[in-house]
N, C-alpha and C positions, 0 to 999 in steps of 0.2 A: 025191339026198339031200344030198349036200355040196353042191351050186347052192344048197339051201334055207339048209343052216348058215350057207355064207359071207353069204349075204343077211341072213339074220338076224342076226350078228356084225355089220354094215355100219352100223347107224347108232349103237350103243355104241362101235364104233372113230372113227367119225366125230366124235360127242362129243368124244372123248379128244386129237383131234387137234387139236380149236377151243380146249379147257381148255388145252393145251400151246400152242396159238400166241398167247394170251391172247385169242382173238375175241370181242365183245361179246354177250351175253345173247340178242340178236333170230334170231346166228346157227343158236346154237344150237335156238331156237322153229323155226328152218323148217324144221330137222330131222324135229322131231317132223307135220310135214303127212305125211297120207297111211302114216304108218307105224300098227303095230301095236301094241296096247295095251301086250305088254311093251317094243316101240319105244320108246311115250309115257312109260314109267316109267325108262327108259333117261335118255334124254331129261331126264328131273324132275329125277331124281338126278343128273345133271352140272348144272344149273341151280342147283341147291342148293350144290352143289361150289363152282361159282363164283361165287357170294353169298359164302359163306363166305371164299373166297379174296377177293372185295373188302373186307370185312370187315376179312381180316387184313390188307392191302392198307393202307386207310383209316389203321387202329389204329398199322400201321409208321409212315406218314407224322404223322401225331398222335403219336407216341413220339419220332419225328425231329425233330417243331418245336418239342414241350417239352425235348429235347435242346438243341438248335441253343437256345431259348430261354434253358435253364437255364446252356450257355455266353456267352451275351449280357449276361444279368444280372450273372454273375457277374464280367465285364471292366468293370464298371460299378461307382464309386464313388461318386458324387452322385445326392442321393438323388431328385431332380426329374428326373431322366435316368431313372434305374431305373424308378420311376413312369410316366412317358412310355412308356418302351420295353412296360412288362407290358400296358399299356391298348387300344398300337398290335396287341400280339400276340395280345390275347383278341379284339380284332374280327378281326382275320384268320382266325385257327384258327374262329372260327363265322362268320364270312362275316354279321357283324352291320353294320347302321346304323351303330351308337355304341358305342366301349366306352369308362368310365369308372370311377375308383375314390373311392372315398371312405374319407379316415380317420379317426379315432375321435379326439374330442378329449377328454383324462382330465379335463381342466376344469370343459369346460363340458357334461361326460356325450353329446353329440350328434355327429353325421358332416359333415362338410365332404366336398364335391369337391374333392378336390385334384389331378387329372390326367382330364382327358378326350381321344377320339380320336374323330373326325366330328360332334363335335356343332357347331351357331349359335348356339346363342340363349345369350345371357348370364343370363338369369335363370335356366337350366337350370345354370349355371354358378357363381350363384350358393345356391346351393340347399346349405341345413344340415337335417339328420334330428335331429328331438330322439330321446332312447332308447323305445324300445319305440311308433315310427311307422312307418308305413310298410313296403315290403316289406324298406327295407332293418336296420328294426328290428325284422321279422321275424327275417330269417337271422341278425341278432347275438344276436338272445333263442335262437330253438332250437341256433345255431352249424352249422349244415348248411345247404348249398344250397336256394333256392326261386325260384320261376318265376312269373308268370301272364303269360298270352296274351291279357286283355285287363285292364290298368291300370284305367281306368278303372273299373270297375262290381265289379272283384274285391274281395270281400269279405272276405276271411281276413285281411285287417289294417287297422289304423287308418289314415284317412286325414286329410290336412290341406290347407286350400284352399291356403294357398302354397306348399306343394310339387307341390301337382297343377297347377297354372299353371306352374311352372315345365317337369314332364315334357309336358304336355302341349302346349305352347309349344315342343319339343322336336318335337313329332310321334309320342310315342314310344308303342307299344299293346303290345309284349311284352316283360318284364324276365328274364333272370336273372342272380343275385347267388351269390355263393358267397362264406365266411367265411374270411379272414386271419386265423391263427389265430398265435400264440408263447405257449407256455407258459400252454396251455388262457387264455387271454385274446384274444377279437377287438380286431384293431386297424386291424382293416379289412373293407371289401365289395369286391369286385369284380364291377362288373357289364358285361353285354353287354345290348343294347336292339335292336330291331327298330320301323320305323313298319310295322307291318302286323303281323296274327296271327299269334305262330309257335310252335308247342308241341315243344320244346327235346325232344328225343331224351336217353333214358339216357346214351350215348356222348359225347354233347356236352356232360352236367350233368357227367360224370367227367370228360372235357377240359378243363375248366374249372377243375373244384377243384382236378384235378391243377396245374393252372397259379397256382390260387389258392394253392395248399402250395407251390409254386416263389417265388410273387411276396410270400409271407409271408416266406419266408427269407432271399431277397433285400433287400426291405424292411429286416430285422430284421439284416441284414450290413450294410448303408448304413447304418444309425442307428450302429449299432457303431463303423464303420471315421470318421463323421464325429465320433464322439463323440471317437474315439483321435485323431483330426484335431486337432479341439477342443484337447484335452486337452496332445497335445505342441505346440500352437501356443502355451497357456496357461504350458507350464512353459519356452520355449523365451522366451516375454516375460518369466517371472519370473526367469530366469535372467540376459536381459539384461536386466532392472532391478537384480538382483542385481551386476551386474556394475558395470551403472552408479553402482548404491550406492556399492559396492568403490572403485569410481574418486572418487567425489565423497569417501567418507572418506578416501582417502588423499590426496587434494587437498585436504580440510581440516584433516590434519595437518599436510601439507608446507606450509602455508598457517602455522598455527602454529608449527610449525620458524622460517619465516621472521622469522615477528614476533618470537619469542622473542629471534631473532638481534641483528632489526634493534634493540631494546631495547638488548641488552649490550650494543650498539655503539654507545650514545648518538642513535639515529635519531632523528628528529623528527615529531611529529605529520604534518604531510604524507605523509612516507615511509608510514607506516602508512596513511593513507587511501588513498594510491596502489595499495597490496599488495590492501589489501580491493576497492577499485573493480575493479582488474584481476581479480580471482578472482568476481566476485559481478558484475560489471555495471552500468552505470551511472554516480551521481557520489556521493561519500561524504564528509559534511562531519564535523567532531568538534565537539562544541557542549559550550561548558562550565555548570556548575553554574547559574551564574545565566541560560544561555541562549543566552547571547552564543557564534557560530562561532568557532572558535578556530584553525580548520585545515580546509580542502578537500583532495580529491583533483585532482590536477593541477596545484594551487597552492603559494605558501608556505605554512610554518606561520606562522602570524603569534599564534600563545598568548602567544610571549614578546615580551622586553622587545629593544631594537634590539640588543641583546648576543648573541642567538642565540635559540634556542627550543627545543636538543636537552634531552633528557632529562638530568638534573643538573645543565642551566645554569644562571646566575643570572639571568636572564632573570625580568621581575617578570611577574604576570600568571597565577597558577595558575588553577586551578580553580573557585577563586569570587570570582576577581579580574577586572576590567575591564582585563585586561593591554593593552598599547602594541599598535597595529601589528594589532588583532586581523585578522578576516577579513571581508571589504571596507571595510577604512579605506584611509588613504590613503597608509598603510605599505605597503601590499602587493596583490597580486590579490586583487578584490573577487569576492564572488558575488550580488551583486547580479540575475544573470541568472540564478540557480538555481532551480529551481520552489518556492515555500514560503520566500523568502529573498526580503527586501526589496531597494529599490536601497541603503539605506546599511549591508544585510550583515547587517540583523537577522534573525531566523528567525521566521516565519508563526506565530499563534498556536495553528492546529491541528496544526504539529508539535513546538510547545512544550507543547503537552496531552497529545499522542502520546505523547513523554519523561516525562513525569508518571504515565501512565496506564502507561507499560514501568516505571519504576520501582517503582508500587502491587502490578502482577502479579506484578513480578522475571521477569518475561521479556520475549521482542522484539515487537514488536506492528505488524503491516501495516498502514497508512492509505490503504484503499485508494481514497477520495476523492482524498489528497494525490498518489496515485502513490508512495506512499511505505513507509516499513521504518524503525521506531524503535529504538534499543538503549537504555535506558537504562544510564548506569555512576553511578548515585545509588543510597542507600540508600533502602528502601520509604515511608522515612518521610517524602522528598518529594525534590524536585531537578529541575533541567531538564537537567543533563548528561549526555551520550552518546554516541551514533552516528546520524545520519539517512546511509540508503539511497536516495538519488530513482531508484526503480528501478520502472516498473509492475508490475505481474504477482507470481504466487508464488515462492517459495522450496520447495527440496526441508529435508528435515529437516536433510541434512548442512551446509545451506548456510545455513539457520538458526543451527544450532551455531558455523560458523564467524566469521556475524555477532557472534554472543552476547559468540565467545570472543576477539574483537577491543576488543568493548568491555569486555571486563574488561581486557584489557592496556592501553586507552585510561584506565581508571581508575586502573592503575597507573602508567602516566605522571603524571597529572596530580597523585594522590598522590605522585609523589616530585619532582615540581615544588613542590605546596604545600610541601611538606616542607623544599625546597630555599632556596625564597621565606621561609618561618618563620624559616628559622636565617639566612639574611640580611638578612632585615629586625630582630631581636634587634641582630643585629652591627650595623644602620645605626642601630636606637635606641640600641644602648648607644654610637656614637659624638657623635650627636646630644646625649644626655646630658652626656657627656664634654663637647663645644664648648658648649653653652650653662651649665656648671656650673665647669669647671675648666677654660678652655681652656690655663692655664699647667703642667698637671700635665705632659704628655710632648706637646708642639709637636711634634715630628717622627715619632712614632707616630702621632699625630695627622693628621697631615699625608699619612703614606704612606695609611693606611685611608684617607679623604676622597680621595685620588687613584684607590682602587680600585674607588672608588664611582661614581665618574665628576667628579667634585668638588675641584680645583685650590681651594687657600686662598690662594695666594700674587696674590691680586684683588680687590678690593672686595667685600663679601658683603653677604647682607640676610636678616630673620628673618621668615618668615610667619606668624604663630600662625592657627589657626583653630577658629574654636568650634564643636561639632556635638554632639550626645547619641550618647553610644557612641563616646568619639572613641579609646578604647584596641582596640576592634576589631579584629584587624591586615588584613584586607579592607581598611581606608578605607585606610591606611597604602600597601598593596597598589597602592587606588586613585592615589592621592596620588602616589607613585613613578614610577607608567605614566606620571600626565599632564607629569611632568616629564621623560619620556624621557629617565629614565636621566644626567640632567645636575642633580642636584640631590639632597640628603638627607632625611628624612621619618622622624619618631619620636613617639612621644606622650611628651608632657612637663607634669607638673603641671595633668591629667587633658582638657590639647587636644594638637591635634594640632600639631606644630611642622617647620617646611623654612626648610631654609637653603638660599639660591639664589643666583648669582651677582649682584651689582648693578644691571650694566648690561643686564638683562633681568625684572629683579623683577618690575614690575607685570602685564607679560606670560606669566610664568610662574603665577605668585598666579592671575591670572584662571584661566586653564587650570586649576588645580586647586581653586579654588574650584566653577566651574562643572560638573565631573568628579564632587568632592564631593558635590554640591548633588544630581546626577543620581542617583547611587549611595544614598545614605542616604535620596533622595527627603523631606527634610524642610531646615529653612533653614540655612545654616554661612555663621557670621559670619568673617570673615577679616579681619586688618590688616597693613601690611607697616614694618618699621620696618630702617635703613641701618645695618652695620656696615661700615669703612675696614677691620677686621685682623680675624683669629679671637680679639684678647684682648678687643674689642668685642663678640661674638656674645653676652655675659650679658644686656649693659645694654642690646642691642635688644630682646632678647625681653621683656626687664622693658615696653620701651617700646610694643612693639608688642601687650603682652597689657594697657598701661592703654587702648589704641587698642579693642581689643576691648570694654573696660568701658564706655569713650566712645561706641561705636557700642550697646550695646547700651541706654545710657541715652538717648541720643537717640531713642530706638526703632526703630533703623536694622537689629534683627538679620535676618542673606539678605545684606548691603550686604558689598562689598569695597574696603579705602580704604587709603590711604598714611598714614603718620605725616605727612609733610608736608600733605596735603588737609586733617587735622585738627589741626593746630597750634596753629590759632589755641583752637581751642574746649579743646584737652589744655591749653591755657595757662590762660586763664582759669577753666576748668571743675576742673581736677582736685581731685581727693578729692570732690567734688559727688557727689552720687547723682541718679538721675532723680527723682524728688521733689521733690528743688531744683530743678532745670534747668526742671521745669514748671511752678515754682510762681514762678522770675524773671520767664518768657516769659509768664504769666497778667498779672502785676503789669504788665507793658509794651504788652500788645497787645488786654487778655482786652474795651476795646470796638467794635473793629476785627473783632475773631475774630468776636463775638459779632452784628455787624453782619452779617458775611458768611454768616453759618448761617442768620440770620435770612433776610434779603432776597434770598440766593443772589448775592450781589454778589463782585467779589472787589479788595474794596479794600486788604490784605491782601498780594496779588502786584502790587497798581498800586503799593503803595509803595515795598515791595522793588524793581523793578525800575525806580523812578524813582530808587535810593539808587545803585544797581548802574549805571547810566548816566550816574553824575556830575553827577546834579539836573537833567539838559537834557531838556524837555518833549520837541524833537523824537524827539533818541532815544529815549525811554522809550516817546514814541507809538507808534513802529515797532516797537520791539520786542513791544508789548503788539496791533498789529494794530489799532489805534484810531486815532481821530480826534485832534489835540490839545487841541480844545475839549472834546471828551472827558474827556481826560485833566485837564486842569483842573476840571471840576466833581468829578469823583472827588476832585482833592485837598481840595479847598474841603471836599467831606466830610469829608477827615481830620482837617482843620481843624477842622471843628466837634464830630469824638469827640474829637481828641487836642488840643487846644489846646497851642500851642507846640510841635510834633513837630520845625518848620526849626529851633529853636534851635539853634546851634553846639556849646553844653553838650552837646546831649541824643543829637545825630544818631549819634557814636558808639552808645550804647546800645540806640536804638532800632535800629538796623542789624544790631545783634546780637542783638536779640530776634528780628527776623525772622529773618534766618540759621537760626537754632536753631529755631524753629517750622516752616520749609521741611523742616529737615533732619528734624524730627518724622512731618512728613507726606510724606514724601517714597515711604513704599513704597502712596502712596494720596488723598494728598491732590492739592491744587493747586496743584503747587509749579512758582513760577518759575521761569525762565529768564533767566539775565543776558543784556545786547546782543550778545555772537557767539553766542548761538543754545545755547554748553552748559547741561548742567541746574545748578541752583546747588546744589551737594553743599558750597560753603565750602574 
């Protein structure tokens, strides 16, 4: 009886011993050969045992790599890392083909792949799900896991030819997908794929979500931790722009500071462009009112007069002055080789537009064709004076301001230049006045003032008058002053403009400031120059030198610049004459000669003049006229036959002097001869 028991306990204890040494399932089947029915139930029930035990088995291991997973993820900050890793670990955990995800774009309402794991083909790769396609717009409509086990032919959702070339190009016949879920909103699928039939176990659609509620969170802590990324990388740049603001505004007040300085301290235009070039970059020229450089960075200032050019100097040349020496004369370093700056220092006329168009705005204006940075320091209502920048590229706002706030101090210079210029050109009219009205009132006050000016009396002196419209202006004045450099007086007197210059450089200096004139008022300025020995002479040249004027302009000479001596002969004869006279003598003496030569284009006319001019000698008159002499002889024979008796000895005087005065008529346009050395005949 107990033989039987223990046999019969023998294969329930046997069981017990295989489930304890974990023996595989088949051991247990051999068990059950040849035993007995409750054997076989013996048997069942430990078979069952150890299902269950593989079960939990399985489950631990699945709870272990969503563990081991959910620490992997979580050491992951980027977010195509994260991605990668969750794709690698859904094909591992189902021992799939392919695992892939796709995320949800709020855009353009559809799924993109955006991380896959064993797949080739790029068109699987590229592959977008518009909403409610497909299976994977299945699981985002219902938001819970779905399957099929065969792709193609499965019906439960919509399908699309380019998506199904894409999986199917893939190889792939089984899907499932489970929903990325944050705050009840999908923002993702995750799927696993199979090329062959596989219908997805319970355990394996819960492995999955579960991993898909892992790889949402993760996800959803990447978006986070990149956005915080984002975010202090965004304030840590506004911070240092902030900073660099910080820096640039206090570099453009210490920048101000300076200028404010360099001013009190009588600086000079250069000084100033120096400060701005070196804080801003580049080359920095100061252009005044009418245009004209007045000052570079790196150079002289050359605004004023050879006297100096600091602020308060007397230096002529303000601001809408054509001052001495300007910038590339031949006073000083020229900029000639500055971009927008001619060789003779003048400024381009698109940053003369520039300064125009800063001034209409009232503020600085890039030309970014020129390479350039304009300031205007002129009021809205026009002006070319200011600041040019030759700097390519932008400017930050502080660095604008500092431009701006250069050229207001540029403006204040040059205002208290003009200013300076005003009250001493006053003080050189009122001595100009003084010498040509009263030079016997105080000689030695006299005398000191005209030394201050640059202007010794104790030398032969000479009086320039010059006629021009607008001659009280004080610009021309301005003008007029520079081109004498500083070695000569200039006043308006008895409504021209009047200079007194030394003798022995008169005609030289007159030209110079006739021509200076001439440029500046852009219209014609008649100029004469008449000799004074002493300053008690200076009245009764200007008397002389302003009938000189009368004479040039009855001639019709006005533009012309002439000496009281050139015109002597014609002051002699001529005065008190008016031009009416003058051309109604030369008519009466020449008018069938004249009238010859208009007619027939002949110029019998300058054959005579220049046969009276050569001492009646055929040959020279030939030469000079570039003819033949036989030539020249039937010409006269014509004169002959208009003017009957022209050789008389009576007459030769007069006629000579008809001509004279008809040359000197046509002279800014006619056909006027030329004596035997080759000068023009001006008489």
């Amino acid at each position: 009886m107990q033989r039987r028991d223990r046999a019969t306990n023998a294969v329930p204890r046997a069981a017990l011993e295989l489930l304890a040494r974990g023996e595989p399932a088949e051991r247990l089947r051999a068990l059950a050969d040849g035993a007995g029915a409750g054997e076989r139930a013996d048997v069942d029930l430990a078979l069952q045992v150890l299902g269950q035990l593989e079960r939990h088995r399985t489950r631990e291991r699945e709870l272990l790599a969503l563990y081991e997973t959910a620490h992997d993820l979580t050491a992951l900050r980027d977010v195509d890392r994260v991605l990668g890793a969750i794709v690698r670990r859904a094909r591992q955990l189902l021992s799939s083909d392919v695992g892939y995800l796709s995320i949800h774009d709020r855009e353009r309402d559809d799924f993109y792949v955006r991380a896959t794991d064993g797949s080739f083909s790029d068109d699987f790769r590229r592959i977008r799900v518009p909403a409610g396609v497909g299976i994977c717009g299945l699981v985002a409509a219902d938001k819970r896991p779905r399957f099929s086990s065969d792709y193609a032919d499965d019906d439960r959702f919509r399908h699309s030819g380019r998506i199904d070339h894409g999986v199917l190009a893939e190889g792939i016949e089984s899907l499932l997908g489970v929903p990325l879920m944050a705050d009840d909103a999908v923002i993702g699928v995750l799927f696993v794929a199979d090329r062959y039939p596989r219908a997805y176990a319970p355990e394996q659609i819960a492995l999955l979500d579960s991993l898909g509620a892992l790889a949402a969170a993760a996800i959803e802590n990447a978006r986070l931790f990149q956005e915080s990324r984002d975010a202090l990388l965004r304030e840590r740049r506004a911070n240092a722009a902030l900073q660099a603001r910080t820096l640039e505004i206090q570099s453009a007040a210490d920048v101000h500071e300076q200028l404010t300085a360099l001013l009190a301290a009588g600086g000079e235009l250069a000084d100033l462009a120096d400060v701005v070039a070196r804080e801003l970059g580049g080359e920095v020229i100061v252009v005044g009112d009418a245009g004209e450089p007045l000052a570079r960075s790196g150079g002289d200032d050359g605004a004023g007069s050879s006297g100096g050019g600091g602020v308060g100097s007397s230096g002529g040349g303000g601001a809408g002055g054509g001052g001495g020496g300007g910038v590339g004369s031949s006073g000083g370093d020229g900029i000639g080789s500055s971009s927008g700056v001619g060789a003779g220092g003048e400024l381009s006329d698109a940053l003369r537009d520039g300064l125009r168009r800063s001034a209409e705005l009232g503020r600085s204006l890039r030309l970014e064709a020129e390479g350039a940075w304009a300031a205007s320091t002129a009021a809205p209502s026009g002006g070319e004076g200011g600041l040019v920048l030759l700097r390519d590229g932008p400017l930050s706002p502080p660095q604008v301001r500092m431009l701006e706030r250069a050229a207001v101090m540029v403006a204040l210079v040059l205002l208290s230049r003009e200013r300076v210029v005003a009250a001493e050109q006053r003080a050189m009219g009122d001595l100009v006045n003084g010498l040509l009205t009263q030079p016997h009132a105080d000689p030695e006050a006299l005398g000191r003032e005209a030394r201050r000016h640059g202007l010794p009396l104790d030398q032969p002196l000479a009086v320039v008058a010059l006629r021009l419209e607008q001659a009280r202006e004080p610009r021309f004045a301005q003008v007029a002053r520079a081109a004498l450099g500083g070695r000569g007086l200039v006043g308006a007197f008895n409504g021209e403009l009047a200079a007194i210059v030394a003798a022995d450089d008169a005609e030289t200096s007159a030209a110079r400031v006739h021509a200076d004139l001439a440029a500046a008022a852009r219209a014609p300025v008649t100029a004469a120059i008449a000799l004074a020995g002493e300053p008690a002479q200076l009245p009764g040249a200007h008397r002389r030198a302003s009938r000189c004027l009368r004479l040039l302009v009855s001639l019709g000479r006005e533009g012309d610049c002439a000496s009281e001596t050139a015109l002597a002969p014609y002051a002699l004869l001529l005065s008190g004459q008016g031009r009416a006279q003058v051309g109604g003598y030369v008519e009466r003496e020449l008018a069938p000669l004249a009238r010859w030569d208009e007619r027939r284009g002949t110029e019998l006319v300058r054959t005579l003049l220049t046969y009276f001019d050569c001492g009646h000698s055929t040959t020279a008159a030939s030469a000079a006229l570039h003819i033949h002499p036989n030539t020249l002889r039937q010409r006269l024979d014509k004169v002959t036959s208009l003017l009957p008796g022209w050789n008389d000895p009576s007459r030769v005087l007069e006629l000579h002097l008809a001509l004279r005065l008809h040359m000197l008529h046509a002279a800014d346009g006619g056909d006027g001869a030329e004596p035997a050395d080759g000068r023009p005949a001006r008489g």
